[in-house]
N, C-alpha and C positions, 0 to 999 in steps of 0.2 A: 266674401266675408269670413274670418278667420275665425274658428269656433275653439271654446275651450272645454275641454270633457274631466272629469276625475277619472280615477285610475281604472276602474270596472266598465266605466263606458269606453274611456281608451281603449281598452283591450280587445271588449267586443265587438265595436266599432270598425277597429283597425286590421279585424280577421280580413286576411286576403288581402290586404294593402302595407304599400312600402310603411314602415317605421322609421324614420331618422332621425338616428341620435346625433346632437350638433356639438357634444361634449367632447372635449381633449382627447386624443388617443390613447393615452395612459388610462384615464377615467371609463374606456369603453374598454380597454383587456380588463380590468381589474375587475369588472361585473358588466352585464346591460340584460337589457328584455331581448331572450330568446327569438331570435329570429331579425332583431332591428340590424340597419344599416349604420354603418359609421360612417358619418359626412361631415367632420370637424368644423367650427367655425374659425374654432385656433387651431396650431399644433400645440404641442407640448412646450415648444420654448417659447411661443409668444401667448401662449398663456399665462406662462410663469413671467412671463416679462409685464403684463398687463397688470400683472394682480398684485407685479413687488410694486409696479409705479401706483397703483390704490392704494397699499399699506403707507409707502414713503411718501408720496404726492397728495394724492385726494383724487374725488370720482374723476373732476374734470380731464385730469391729465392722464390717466385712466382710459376713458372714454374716447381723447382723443387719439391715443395711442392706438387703440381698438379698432377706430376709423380707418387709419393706414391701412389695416390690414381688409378691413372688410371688404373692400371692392373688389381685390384682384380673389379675395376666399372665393365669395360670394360665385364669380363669374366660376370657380373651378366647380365649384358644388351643383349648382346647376348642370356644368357639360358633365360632370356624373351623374348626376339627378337623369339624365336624357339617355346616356350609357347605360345605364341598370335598368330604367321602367320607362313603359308606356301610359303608366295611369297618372291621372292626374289627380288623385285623391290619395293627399299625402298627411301621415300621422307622427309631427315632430314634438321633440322633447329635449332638455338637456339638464342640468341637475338638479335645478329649483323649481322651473317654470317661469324663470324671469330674463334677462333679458338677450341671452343667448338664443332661444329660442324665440324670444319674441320677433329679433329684427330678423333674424332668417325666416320665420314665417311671413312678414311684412314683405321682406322681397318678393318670395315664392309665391302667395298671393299677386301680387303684380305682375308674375308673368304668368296668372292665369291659371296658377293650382288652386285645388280646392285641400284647403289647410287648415287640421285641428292639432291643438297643442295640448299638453297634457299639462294641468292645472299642478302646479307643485312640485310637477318632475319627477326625473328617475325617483327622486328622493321617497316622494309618496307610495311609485312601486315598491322599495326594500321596504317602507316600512310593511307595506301589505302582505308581501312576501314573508318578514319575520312575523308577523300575528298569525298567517293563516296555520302555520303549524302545530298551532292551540288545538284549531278545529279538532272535533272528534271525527275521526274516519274507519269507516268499514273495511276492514283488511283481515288477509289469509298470508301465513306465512310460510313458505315452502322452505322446509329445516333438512339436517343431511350434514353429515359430519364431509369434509373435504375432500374433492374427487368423487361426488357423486351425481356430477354432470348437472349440476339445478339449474345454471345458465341457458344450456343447449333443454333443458327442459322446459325453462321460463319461453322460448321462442315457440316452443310445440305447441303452448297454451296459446301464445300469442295468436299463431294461425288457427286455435280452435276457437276465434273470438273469445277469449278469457282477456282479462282488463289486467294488466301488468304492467309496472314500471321495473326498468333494470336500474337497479342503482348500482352495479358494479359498473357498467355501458356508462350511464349519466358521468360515474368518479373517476372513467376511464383505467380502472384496478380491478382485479380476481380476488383480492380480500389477501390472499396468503404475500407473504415474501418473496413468490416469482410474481405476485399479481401485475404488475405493473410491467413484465416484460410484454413483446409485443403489442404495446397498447399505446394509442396515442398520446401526448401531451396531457397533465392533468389538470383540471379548470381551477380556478380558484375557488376559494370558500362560498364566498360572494356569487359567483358565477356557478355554481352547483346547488346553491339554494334557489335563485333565480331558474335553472331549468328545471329540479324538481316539483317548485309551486307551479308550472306551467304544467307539468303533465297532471299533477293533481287538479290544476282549474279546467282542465278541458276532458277530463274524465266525468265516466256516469255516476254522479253518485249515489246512485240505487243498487249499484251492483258492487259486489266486494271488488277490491286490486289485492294483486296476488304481488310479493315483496318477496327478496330472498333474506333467507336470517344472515341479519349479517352483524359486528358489532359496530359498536357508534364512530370508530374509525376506519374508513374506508381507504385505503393509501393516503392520501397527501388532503383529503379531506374528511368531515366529521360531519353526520348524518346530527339534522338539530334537534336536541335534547327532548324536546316534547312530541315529536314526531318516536322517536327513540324507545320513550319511556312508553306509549303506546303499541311498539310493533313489539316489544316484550312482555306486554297482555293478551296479545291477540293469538288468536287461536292457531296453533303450527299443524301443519302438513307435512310430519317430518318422514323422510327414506331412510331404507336401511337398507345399505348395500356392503356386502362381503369387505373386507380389509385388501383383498386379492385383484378382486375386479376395479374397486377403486384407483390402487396404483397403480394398475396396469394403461386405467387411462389416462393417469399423470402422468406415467413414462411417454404417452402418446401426443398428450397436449404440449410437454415442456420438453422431449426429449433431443427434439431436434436445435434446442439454440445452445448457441455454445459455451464451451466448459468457462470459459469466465463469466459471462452472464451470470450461470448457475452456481460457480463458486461464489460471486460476488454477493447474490442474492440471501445464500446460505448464510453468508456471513454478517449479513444483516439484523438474524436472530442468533446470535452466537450467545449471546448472557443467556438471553433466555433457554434455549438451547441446552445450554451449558458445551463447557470444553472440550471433553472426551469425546460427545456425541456431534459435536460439528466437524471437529477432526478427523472422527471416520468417516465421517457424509464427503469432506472434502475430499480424502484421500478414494473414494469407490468414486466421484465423481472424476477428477484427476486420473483416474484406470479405465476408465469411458464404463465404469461399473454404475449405470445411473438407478437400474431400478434398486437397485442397493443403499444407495442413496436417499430416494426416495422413499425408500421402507423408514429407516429412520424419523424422516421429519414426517411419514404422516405419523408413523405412531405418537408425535409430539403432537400435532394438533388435532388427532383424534382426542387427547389427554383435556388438551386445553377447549374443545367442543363440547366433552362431556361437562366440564365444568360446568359451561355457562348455559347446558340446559337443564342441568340439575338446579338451577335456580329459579327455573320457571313453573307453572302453576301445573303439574303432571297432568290434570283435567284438560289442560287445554292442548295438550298434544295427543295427537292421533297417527298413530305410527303404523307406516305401508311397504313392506319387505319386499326388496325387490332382490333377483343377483345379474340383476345387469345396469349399464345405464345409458343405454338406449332410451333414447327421446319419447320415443311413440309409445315405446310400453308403457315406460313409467307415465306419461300425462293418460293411458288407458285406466292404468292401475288410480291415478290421484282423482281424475274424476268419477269412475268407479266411486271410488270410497267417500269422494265429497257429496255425490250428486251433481250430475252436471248441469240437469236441467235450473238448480237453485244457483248455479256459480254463472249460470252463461252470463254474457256481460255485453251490450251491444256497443257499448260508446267507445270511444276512441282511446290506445294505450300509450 
């Protein structure tokens, strides 16, 4: 018997078991639920061909059209269904909860799955996804002007059970104008709110998450505005590390990719920048002169750092000097000064 869940019990439900989204493959890059599988019922062109013959036609011709396709679909999705899992408790969806899903669960039932479909669809996750970021959430922000290792720090807490999400990891970016070298592919809008509200739903919420300051645009995506306006209340944990040590471990992290990369990157922020000062960045860069280079831009976004925490509430930042930026120390020195026994966090990050 084929069961139908809303979106909360889906989820819970479906911990440990296959997800399959029956949705178009375009509609599965564009966003899905963290972790689902894509098992199309169309592709992309015989979607588009189904849906002009509903506009032009009507349901019937439609429907029938849909028919041709479904048997020979049906029989591949199953020999993937067989290829991927052994379990037979299976959690499908596709954009509504209608009848994409219905008739692949109908099948999949009949060869003996046990089949729940999500009431409403992806649709109902985005919407759940855009309200959850209302919520009020307990958060700690780890601040620190650029090049003060907060990343390789956020991992130290990680293994000291602290509750972290990376959101430069999730946006696949470093924040700055090399962030984006070395880093994978960037997810979409869509698809970066969908795995953010997933680590937020499976996290403890008794125990603070530790966040890194970052602002509302992360590369090629934008951290949601009420999420946002929240991590600029909440209470920073910021470092201070020398101007010296800092680029020295820029020079260490970006020094090795090459002069076009770095020239290109540079030229990224050139208005902002301004002229003069990209010009010599480019030309020490062009001389294999990089920590020269990179003296300049950080003194830019040291500039542009200071800004944006002089707009925040002095009271809520607590400032911990360090002149290294060495992982261990500094997460010694932050929980030191936070208390660690009130930060420890057991739930999952």
């Amino acid at each position: 018997m084929i069961q139908k869940f809303s979106i909360d019990d889906f989820l819970d439900s479906a911990n440990g078991h296959p997800v399959i989204d029956v949705r178009a493959p375009a509609e599965y890059l564009h966003g899905h639920i963290p972790g689902a599988f894509s098992l199309p019922l169309f592709s992309d062109e015989e979607r588009a061909i189904v849906g002009t013959l509903y506009k032009q036609t009507g349901r019937e011709a439609a429907m029938l059209k849909g028919l041709e396709y479904y048997g020979v679909n049906m029989l591949r999705i199953i020999a993937d269904l067989k290829s991927l899992t052994n379990d037979k408790k299976l959690y499908v969806h596709c954009w509504r909860g209608g009848m994409r899903s219905g008739v692949v669960s109908w099948m999949l039932d009949l060869f003996g799955y046990q089949v729940a479909v999500l009431n409403k669809g992806y649709k109902s996750f985005r919407r759940t996804v855009l309200d959850s970021f209302s919520g009020s959430r307990n958060l700690l922000i780890l601040g620190g002007k650029t090049g003060s290792a907060k990343t390789d720090l956020l991992v130290e807490l990680i293994r000291r059970q602290q509750q972290v999400i990376d959101l430069e990891g999730l946006a696949a970016h470093k924040g700055s104008a090399f962030g984006a070298l070395g880093q994978p592919a960037a997810p979409t809008q869509e698809q970066f709110e969908n795995e953010l509200f997933m680590h937020f739903r499976n996290s403890n919420k008794l125990a603070p998450t530790w966040l890194e300051d970052e602002s509302q645009r992360i590369g090629q995506v934008n951290l949601p505005n009420a999420l946002w306006l929240q991590m600029r209340n909440a209470p920073v944990i910021y470092l201070e590390i020398p101007f010296e040590v800092r680029l020295d471990y820029l020079v260490q992290v970006y020094g090795g990719f090459s002069k076009e990369a770095l020239m290109e990157s540079t030229l990224r922020i050139r208005k902002r920048l301004g002229g003069l000062e990209t010009d010599k960045s480019l030309k020490y860069i062009e001389s294999g002169d990089i920590k020269s280079a990179f003296a300049i831009l950080l003194a830019y976004y040291d500039k542009n750092y200071l800004r944006a925490t002089a707009q925040r509430n002095p009271a809520s930042i607590i400032r911990i000097e360090s002149d290294t930026v060495h992982a261990v120390s500094n997460a010694n020195l932050v929980l030191q000064k936070t208390g660690s026994s009130i930060f420890n966090a057991s739930g999952s990050h």
